[in-house]
LUMMI-816813 format. One record per residue (C-alpha): residue number from 1; residue in one letter; x, y, z. Coordinates in steps of 0.25 Angstrom, whole numbers. Each point is the difference from the previous one (the first is absolute). Layout:
BEGIN
NUM:A:X:Y:Z
...
END
This chain:
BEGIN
1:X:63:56:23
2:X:-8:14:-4
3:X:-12:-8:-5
4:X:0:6:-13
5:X:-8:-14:-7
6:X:-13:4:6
7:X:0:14:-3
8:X:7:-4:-15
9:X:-13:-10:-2
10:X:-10:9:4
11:X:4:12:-9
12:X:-1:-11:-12
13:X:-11:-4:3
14:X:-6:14:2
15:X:5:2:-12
16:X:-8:-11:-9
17:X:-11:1:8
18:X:-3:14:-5
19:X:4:-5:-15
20:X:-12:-12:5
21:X:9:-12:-1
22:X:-2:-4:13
23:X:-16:-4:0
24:X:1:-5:16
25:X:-12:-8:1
26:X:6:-13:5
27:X:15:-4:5
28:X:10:-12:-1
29:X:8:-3:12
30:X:13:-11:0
31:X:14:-1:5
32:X:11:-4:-5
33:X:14:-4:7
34:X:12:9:-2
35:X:12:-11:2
36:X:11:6:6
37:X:14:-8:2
38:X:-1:-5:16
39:X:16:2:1
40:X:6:10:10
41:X:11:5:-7
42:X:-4:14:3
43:X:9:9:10
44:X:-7:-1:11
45:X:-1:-17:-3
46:X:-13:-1:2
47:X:-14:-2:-9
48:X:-9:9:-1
49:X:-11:3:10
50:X:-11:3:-8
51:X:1:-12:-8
52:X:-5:-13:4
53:X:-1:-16:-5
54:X:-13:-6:-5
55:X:-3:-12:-6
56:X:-9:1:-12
57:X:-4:-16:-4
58:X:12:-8:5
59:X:11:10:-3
60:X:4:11:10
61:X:4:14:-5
62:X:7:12:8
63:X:-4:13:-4
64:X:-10:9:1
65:X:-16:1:-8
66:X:-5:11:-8
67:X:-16:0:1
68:X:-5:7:-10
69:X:-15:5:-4
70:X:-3:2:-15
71:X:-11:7:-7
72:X:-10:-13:-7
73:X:-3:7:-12
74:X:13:6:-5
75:X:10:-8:8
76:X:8:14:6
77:X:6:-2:15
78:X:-5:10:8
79:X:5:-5:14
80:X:14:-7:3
81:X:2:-4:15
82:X:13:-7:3
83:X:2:-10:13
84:X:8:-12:5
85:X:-2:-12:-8
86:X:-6:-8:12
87:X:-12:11:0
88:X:-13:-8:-3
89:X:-6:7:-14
90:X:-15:0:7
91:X:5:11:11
92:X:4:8:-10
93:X:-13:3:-9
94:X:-4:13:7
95:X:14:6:-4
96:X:-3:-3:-15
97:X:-14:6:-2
98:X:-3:13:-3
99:X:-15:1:6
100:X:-9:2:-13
101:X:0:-15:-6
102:X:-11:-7:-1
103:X:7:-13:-1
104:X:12:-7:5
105:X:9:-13:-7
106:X:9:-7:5
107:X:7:-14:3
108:X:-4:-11:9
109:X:12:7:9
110:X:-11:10:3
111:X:-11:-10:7
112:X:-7:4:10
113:X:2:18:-4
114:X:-14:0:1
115:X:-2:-2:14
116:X:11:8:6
117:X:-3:12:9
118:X:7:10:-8
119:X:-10:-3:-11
120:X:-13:-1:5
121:X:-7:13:-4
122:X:5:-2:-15
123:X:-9:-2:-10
124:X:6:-7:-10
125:X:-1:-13:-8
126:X:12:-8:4
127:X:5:-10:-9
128:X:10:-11:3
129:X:5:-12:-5
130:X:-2:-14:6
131:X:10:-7:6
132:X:4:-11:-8
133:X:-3:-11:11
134:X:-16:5:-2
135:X:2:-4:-14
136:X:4:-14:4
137:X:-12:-1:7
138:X:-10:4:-10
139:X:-4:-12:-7
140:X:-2:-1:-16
141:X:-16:-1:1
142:X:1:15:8
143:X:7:6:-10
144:X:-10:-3:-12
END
């Protein structure tokens, strides 16, 4: 309600910067699902409207995602950016970088970040998982 998280993180992360624990040359980005009980037995009898289902492999979740970005070399968050849980985790990225990596990480969630518009005058080495489905396409002989 008073956006008190954001403000929280950042003078933590203010905090260790100055102290050195925070190296910021590179950032981890992922999401995870925050579940929340799809019942409406609140008063008003009704879910939620920030929260969203999603089906992650063949099971569907109700809830809502938290994206977070993660400092490569000492693991410390420095952003956390909530959404619904039907958000695709690839439109999130420019939420969740601070401006002064030199390399990005992520999943295969995150195909395809390279090429979107909101990232074409950054300079950094992005790194991202395969899909599986590439793997299966690779034969033994390629891998050698």
């Amino acid at each position: 309600k008073h956006q008190l998280a954001p403000a929280i993180l950042a003078v933590i992360n203010g905090y260790l910067q100055e102290k050195g624990l925070s190296l910021r040359q590179g950032t981890i980005v992922d999401a995870t699902i925050i579940h929340a009980p799809s019942l409406t037995k609140n008063k008003d009898g009704e879910r939620d409207p920030e929260m969203h289902q999603t089906k992650k492999g063949n099971q569907y979740f109700f809830g809502m995602k938290a994206h977070i970005g993660a400092d490569v070399e000492s693991g410390l968050v420095h952003h956390v950016h909530g959404t619904a849980a039907n958000v695709a985790d690839v439109t999130q990225v420019a939420e969740l970088l601070h401006g002064d990596e030199n390399a990005v990480y992520a999943d295969a969630g995150y195909t395809g970040v390279e090429k979107r518009e909101e990232h074409e005058c950054r300079d950094v080495i992005w790194q991202i998982a395969a899909r599986r489905s590439t793997y299966s396409k690779l034969n033994k002989r390629s891998l050698l």
